[in-house]
Chimera marker file (.cmm) of the C-alpha trace (Angstrom):
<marker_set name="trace">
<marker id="1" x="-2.460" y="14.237" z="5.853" r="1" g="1" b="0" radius="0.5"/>
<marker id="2" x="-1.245" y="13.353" z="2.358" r="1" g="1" b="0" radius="0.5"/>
<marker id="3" x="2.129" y="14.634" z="2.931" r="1" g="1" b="0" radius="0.5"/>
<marker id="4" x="2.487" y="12.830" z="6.220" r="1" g="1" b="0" radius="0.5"/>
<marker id="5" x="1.715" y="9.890" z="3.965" r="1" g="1" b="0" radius="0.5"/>
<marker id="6" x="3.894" y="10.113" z="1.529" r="1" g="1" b="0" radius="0.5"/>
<marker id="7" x="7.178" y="10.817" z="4.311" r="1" g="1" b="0" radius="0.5"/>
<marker id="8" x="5.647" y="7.617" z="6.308" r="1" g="1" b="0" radius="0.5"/>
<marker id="9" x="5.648" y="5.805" z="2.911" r="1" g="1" b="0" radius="0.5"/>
<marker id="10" x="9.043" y="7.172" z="1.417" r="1" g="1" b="0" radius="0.5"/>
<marker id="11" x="11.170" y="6.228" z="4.907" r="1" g="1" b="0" radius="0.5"/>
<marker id="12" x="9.867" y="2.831" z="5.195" r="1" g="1" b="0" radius="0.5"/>
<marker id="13" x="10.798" y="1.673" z="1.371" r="1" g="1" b="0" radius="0.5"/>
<marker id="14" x="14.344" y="3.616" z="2.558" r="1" g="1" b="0" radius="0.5"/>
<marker id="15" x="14.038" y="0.998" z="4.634" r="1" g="1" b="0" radius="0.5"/>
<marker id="16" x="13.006" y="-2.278" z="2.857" r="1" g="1" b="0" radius="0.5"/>
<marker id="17" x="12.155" y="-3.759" z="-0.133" r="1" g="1" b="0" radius="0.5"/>
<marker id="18" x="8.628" y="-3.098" z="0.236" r="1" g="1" b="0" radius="0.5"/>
<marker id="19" x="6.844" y="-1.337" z="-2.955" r="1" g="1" b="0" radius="0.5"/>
<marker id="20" x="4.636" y="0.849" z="-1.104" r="1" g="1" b="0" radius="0.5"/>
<marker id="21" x="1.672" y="2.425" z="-3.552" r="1" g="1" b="0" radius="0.5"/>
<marker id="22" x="-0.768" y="5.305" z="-2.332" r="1" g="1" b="0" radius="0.5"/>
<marker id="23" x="-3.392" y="3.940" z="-4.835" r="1" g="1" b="0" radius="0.5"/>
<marker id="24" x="-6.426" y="6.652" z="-4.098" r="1" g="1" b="0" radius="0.5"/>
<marker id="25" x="-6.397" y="9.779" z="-1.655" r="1" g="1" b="0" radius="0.5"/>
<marker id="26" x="-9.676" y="11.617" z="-1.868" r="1" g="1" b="0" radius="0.5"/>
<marker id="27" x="-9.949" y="13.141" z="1.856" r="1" g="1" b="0" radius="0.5"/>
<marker id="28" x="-11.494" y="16.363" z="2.088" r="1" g="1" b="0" radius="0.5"/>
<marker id="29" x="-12.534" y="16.895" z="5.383" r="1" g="1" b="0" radius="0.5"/>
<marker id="30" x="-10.082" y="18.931" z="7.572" r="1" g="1" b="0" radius="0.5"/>
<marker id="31" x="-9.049" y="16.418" z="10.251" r="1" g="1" b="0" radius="0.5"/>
<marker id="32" x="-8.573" y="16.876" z="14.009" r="1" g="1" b="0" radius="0.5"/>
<marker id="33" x="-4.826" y="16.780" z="15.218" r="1" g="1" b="0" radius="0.5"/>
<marker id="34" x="-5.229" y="14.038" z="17.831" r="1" g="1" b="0" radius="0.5"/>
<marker id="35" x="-6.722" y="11.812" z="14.924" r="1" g="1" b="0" radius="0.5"/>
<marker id="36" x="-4.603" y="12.793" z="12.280" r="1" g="1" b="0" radius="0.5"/>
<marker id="37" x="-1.280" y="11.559" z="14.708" r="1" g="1" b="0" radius="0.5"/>
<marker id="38" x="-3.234" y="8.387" z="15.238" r="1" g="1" b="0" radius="0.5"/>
<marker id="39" x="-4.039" y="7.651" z="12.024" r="1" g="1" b="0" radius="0.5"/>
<marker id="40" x="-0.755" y="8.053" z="11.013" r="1" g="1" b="0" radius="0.5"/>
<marker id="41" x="0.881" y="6.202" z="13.707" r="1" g="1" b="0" radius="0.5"/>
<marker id="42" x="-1.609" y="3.361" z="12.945" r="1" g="1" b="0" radius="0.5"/>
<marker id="43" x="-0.406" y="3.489" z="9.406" r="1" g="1" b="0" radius="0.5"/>
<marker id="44" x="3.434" y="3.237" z="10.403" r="1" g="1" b="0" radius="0.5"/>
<marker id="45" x="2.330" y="0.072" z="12.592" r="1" g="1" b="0" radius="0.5"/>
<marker id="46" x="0.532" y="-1.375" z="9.816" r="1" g="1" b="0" radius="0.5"/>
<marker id="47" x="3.675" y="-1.434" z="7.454" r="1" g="1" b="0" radius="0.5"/>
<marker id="48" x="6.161" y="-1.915" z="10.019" r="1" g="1" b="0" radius="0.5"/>
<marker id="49" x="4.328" y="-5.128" z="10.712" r="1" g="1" b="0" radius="0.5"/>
<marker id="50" x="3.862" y="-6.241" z="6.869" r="1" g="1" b="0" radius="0.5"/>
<marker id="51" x="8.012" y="-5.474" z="6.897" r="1" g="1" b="0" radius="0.5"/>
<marker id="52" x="8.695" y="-7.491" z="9.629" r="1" g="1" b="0" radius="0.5"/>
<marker id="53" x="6.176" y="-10.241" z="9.298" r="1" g="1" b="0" radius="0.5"/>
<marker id="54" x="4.153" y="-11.257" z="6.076" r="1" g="1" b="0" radius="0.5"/>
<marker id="55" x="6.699" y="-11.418" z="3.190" r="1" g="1" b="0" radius="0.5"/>
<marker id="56" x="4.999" y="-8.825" z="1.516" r="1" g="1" b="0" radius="0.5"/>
<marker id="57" x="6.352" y="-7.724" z="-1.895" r="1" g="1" b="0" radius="0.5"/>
<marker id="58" x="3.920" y="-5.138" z="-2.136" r="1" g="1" b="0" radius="0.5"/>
<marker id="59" x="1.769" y="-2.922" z="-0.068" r="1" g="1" b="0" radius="0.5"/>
<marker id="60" x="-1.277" y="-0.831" z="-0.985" r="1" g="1" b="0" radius="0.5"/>
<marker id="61" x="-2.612" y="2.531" z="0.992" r="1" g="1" b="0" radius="0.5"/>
<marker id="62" x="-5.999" y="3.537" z="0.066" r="1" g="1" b="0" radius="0.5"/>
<marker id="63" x="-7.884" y="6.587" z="1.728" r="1" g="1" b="0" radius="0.5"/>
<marker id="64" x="-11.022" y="7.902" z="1.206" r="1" g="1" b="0" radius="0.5"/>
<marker id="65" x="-14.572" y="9.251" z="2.251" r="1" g="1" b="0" radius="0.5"/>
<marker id="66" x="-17.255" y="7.070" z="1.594" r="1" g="1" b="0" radius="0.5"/>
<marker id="67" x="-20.886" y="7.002" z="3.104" r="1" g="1" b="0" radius="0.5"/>
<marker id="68" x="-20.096" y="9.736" z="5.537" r="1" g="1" b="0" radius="0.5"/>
<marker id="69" x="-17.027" y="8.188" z="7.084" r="1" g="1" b="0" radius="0.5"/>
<marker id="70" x="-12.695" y="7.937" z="6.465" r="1" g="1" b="0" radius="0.5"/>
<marker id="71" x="-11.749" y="5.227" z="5.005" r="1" g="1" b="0" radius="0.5"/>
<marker id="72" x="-8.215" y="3.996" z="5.385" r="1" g="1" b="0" radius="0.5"/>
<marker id="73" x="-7.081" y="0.985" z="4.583" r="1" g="1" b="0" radius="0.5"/>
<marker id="74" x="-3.253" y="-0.520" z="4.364" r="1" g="1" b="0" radius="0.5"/>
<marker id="75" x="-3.298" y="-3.969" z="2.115" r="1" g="1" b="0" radius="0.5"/>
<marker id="76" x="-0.538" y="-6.193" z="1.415" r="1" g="1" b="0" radius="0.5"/>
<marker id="77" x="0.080" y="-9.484" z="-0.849" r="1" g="1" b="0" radius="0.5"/>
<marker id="78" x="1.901" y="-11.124" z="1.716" r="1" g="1" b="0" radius="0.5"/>
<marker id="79" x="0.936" y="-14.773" z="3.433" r="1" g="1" b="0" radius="0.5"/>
<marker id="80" x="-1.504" y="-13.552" z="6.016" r="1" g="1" b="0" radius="0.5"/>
<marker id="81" x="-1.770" y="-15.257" z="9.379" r="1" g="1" b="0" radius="0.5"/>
<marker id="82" x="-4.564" y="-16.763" z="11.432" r="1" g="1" b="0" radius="0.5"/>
<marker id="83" x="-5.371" y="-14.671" z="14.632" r="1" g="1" b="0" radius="0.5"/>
<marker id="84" x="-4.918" y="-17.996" z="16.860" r="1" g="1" b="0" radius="0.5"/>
<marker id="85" x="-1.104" y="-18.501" z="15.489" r="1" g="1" b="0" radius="0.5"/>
<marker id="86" x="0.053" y="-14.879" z="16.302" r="1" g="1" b="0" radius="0.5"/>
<marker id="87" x="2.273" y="-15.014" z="18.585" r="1" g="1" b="0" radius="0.5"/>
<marker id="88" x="1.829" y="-13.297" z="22.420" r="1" g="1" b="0" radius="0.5"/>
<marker id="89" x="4.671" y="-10.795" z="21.498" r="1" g="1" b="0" radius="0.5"/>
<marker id="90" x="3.275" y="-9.884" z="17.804" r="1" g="1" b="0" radius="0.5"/>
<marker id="91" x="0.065" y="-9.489" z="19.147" r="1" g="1" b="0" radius="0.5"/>
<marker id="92" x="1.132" y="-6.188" z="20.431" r="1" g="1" b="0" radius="0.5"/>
<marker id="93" x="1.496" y="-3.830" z="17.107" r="1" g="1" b="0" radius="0.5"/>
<marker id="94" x="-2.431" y="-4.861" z="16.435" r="1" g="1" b="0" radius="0.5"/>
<marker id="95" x="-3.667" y="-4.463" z="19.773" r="1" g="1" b="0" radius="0.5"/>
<marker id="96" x="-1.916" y="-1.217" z="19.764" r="1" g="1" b="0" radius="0.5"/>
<marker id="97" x="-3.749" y="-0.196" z="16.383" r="1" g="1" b="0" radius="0.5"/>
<marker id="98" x="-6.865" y="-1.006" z="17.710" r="1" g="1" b="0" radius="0.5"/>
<marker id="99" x="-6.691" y="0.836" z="20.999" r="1" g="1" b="0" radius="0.5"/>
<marker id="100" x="-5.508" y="3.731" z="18.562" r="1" g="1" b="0" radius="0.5"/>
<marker id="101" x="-8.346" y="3.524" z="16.390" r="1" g="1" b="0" radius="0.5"/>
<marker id="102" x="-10.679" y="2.987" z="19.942" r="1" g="1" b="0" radius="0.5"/>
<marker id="103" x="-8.952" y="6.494" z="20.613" r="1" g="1" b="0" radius="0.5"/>
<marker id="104" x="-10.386" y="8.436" z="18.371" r="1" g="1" b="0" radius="0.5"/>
<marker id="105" x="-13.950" y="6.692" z="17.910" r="1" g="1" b="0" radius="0.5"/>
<marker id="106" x="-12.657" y="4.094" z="14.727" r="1" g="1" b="0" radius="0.5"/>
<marker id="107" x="-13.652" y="0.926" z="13.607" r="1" g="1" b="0" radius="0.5"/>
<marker id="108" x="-10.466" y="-1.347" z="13.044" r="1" g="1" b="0" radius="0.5"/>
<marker id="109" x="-10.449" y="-4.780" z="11.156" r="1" g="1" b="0" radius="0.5"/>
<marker id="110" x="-8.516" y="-7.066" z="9.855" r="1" g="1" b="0" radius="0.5"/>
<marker id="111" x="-8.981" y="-9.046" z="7.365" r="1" g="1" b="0" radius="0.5"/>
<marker id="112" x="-7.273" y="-11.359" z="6.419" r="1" g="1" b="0" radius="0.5"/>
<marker id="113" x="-6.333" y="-15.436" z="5.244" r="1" g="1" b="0" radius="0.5"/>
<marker id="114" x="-3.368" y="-17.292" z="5.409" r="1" g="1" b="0" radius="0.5"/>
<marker id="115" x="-1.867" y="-17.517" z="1.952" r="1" g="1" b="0" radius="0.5"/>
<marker id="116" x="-3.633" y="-13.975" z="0.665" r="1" g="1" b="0" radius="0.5"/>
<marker id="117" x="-2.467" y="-11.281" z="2.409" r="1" g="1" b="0" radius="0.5"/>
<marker id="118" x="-3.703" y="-9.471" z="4.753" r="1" g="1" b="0" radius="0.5"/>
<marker id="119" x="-5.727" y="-5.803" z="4.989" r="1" g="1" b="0" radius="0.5"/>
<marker id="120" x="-5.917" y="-3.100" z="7.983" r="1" g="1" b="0" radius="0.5"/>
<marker id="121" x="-8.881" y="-1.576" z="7.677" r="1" g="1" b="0" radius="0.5"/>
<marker id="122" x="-10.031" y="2.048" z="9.724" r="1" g="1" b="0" radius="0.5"/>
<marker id="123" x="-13.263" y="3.254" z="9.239" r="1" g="1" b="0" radius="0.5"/>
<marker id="124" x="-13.745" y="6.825" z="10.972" r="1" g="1" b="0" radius="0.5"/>
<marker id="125" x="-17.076" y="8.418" z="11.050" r="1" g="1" b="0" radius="0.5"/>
<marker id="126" x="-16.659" y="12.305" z="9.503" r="1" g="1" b="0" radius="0.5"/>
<marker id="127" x="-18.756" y="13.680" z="12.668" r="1" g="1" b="0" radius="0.5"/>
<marker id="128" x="-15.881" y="12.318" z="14.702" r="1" g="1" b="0" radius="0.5"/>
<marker id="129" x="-13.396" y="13.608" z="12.680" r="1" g="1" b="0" radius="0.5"/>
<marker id="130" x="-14.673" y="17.267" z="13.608" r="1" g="1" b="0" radius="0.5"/>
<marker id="131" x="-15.906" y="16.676" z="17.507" r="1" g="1" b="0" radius="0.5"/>
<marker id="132" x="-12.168" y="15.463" z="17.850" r="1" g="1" b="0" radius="0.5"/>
<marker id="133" x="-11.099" y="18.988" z="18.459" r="1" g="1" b="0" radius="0.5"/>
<marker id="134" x="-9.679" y="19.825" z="21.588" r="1" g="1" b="0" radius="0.5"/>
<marker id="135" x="-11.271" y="23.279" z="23.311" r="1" g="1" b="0" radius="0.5"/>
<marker id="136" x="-9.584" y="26.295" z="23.883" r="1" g="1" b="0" radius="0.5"/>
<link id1="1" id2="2" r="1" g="1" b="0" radius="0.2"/>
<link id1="2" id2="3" r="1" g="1" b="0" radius="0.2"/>
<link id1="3" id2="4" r="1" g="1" b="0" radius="0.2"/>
<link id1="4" id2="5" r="1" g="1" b="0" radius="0.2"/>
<link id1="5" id2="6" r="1" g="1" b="0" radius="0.2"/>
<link id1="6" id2="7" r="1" g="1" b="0" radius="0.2"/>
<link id1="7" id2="8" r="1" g="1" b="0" radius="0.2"/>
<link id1="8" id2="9" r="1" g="1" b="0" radius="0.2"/>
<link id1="9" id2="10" r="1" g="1" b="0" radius="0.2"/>
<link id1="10" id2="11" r="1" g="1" b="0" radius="0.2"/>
<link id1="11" id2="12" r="1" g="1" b="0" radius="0.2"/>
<link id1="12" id2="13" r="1" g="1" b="0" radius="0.2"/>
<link id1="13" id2="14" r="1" g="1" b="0" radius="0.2"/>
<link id1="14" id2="15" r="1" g="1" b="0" radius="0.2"/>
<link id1="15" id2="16" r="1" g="1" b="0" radius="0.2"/>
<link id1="16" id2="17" r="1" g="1" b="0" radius="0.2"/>
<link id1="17" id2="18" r="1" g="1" b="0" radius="0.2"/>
<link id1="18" id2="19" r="1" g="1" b="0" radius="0.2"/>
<link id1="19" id2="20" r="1" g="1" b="0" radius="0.2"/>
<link id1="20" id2="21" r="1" g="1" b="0" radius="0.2"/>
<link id1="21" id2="22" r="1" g="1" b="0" radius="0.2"/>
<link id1="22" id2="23" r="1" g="1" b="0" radius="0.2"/>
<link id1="23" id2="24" r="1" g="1" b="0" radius="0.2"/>
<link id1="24" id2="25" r="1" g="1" b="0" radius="0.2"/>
<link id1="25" id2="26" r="1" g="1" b="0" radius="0.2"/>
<link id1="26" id2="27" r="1" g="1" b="0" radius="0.2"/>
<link id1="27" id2="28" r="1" g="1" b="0" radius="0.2"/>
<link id1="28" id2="29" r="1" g="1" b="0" radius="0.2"/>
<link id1="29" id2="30" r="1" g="1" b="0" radius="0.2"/>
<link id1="30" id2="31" r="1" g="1" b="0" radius="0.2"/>
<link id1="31" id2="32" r="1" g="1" b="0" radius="0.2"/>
<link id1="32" id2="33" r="1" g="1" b="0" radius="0.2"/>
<link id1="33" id2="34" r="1" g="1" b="0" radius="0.2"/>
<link id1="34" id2="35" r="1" g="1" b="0" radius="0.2"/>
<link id1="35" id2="36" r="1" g="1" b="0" radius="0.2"/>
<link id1="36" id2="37" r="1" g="1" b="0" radius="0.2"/>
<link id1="37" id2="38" r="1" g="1" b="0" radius="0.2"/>
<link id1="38" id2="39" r="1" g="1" b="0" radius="0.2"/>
<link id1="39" id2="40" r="1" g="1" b="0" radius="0.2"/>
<link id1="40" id2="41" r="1" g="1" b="0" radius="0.2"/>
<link id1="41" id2="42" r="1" g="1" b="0" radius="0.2"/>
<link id1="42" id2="43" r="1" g="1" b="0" radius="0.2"/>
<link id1="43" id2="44" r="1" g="1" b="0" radius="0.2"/>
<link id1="44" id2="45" r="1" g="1" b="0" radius="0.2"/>
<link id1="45" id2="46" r="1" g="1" b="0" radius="0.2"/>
<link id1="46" id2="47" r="1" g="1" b="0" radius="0.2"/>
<link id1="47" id2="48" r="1" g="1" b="0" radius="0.2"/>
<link id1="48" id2="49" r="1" g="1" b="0" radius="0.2"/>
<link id1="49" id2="50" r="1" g="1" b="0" radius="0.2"/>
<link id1="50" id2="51" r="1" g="1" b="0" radius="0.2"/>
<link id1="51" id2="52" r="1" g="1" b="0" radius="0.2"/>
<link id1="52" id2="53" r="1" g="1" b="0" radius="0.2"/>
<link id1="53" id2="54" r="1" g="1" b="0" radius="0.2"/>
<link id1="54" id2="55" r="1" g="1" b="0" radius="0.2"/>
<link id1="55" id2="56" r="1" g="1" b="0" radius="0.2"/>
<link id1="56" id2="57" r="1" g="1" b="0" radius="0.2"/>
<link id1="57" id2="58" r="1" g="1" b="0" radius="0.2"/>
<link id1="58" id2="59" r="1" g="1" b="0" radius="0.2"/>
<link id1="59" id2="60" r="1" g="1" b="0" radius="0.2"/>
<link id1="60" id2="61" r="1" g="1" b="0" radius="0.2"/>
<link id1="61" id2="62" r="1" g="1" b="0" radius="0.2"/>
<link id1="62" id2="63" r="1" g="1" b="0" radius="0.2"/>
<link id1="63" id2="64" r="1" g="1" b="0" radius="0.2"/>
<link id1="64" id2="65" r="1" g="1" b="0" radius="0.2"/>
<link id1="65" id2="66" r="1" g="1" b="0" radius="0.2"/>
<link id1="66" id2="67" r="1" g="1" b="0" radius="0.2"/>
<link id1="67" id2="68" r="1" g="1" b="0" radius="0.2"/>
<link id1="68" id2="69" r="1" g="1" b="0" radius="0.2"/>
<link id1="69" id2="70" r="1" g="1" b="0" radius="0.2"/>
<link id1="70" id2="71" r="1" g="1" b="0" radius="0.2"/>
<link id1="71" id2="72" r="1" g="1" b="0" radius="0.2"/>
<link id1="72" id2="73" r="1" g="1" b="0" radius="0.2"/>
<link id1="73" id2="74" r="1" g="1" b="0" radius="0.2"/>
<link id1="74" id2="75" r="1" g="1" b="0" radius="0.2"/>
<link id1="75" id2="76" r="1" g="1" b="0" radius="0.2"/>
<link id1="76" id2="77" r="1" g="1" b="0" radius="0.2"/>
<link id1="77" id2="78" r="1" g="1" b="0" radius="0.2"/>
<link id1="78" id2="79" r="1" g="1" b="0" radius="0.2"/>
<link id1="79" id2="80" r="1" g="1" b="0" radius="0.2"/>
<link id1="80" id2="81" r="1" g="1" b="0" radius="0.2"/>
<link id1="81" id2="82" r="1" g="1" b="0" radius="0.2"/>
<link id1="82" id2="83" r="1" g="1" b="0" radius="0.2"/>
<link id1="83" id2="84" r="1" g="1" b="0" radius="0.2"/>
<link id1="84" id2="85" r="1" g="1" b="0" radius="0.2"/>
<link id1="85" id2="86" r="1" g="1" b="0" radius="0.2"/>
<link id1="86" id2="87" r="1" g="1" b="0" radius="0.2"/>
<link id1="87" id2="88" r="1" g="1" b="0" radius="0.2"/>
<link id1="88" id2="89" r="1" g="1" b="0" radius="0.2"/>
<link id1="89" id2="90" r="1" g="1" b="0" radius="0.2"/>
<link id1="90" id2="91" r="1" g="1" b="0" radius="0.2"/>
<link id1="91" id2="92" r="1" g="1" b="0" radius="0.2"/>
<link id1="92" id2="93" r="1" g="1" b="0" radius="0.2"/>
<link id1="93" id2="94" r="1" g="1" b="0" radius="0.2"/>
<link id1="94" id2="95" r="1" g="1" b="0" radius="0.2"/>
<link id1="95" id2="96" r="1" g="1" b="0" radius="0.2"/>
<link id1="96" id2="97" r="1" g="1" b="0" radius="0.2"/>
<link id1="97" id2="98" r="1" g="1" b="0" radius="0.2"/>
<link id1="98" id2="99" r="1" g="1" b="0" radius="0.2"/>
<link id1="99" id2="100" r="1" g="1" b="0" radius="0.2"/>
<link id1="100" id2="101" r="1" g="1" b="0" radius="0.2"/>
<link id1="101" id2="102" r="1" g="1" b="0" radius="0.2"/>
<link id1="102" id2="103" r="1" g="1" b="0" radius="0.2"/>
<link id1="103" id2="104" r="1" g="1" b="0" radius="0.2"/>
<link id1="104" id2="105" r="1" g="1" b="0" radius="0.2"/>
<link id1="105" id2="106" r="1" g="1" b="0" radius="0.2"/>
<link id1="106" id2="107" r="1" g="1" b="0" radius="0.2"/>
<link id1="107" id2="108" r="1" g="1" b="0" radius="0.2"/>
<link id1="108" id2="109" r="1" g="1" b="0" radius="0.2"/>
<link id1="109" id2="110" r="1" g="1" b="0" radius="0.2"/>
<link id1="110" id2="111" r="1" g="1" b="0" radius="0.2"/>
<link id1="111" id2="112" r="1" g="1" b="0" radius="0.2"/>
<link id1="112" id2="113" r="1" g="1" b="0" radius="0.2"/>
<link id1="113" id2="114" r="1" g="1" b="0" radius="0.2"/>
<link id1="114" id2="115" r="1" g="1" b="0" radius="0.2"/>
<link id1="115" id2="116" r="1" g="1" b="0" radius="0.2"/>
<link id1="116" id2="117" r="1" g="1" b="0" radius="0.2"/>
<link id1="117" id2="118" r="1" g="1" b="0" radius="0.2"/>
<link id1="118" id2="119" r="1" g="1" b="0" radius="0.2"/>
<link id1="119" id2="120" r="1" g="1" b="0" radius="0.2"/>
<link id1="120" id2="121" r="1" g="1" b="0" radius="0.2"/>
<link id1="121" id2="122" r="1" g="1" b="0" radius="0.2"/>
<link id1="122" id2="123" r="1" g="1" b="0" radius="0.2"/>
<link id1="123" id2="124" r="1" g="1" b="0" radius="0.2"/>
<link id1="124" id2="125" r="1" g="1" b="0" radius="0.2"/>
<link id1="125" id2="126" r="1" g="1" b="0" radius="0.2"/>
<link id1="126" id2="127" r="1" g="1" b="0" radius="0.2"/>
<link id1="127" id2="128" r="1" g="1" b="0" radius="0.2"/>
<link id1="128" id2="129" r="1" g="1" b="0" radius="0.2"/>
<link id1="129" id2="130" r="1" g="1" b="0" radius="0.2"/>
<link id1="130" id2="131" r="1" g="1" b="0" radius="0.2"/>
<link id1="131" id2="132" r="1" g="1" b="0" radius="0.2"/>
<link id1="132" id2="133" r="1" g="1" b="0" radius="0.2"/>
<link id1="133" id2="134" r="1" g="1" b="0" radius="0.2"/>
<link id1="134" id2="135" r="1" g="1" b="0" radius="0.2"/>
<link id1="135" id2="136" r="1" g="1" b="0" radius="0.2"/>
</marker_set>
């Protein structure tokens, strides 16, 4: 997973002028495929939408295990937004993270205040993580 990261985070500041820092990865569990692609596509989401939307001049990735469950969370300094004034449009990239995260048994949140940035946040429980497997 860490070296998906760092491609996903090394094309997108190809591709912007986004200073993207991995600021802790401490994962050790052994993830399932089908949640590792989601993860990561919920990641690419995440920054694509701080690139195209908050005026973010930085962006922080933090992953970890806490408490018995993954946590990843994508944070940026940019304005922030109030849920009411996203637009119908916009409001696709986070309903598409959340029925990601709904995919493979994740908590997704946003938080978030206009002026202060906002944060993805995906909280995985590690038995999920390892039921995710598909059968032979």
């Amino acid at each position: 997973m860490r070296q998906w990261l760092d491609e996903i985070v090394s094309d997108f500041m190809e591709v912007s002028d986004l200073s993207i820092r991995i600021r802790r990865f401490e994962v050790n569990s052994e993830l399932a495929p089908e949640v590792h692609a989601q993860l990561m596509r919920i990641v690419q989401e995440a920054l694509s939408n701080v690139r195209k939307h908050s005026r973010a001049c930085q962006v922080w990735i933090d992953c970890g295990e806490r408490d018995g469950d993954l946590l990843l969370e994508v944070e940026d300094d940019g304005e922030g937004f109030s849920l009411v004034d996203v637009a119908g449009n916009s409001r696709h990239g986070l309903q598409g993270m959340r029925e990601r995260a709904d995919l493979i048994g994740a908590d997704f949140q946003i938080v978030n205040q206009p002026g202060h940035g906002t944060k993805i946040i995906i909280r995985l429980p590690t038995y999920i993580q390892r039921t995710q497997e598909t059968p032979l």
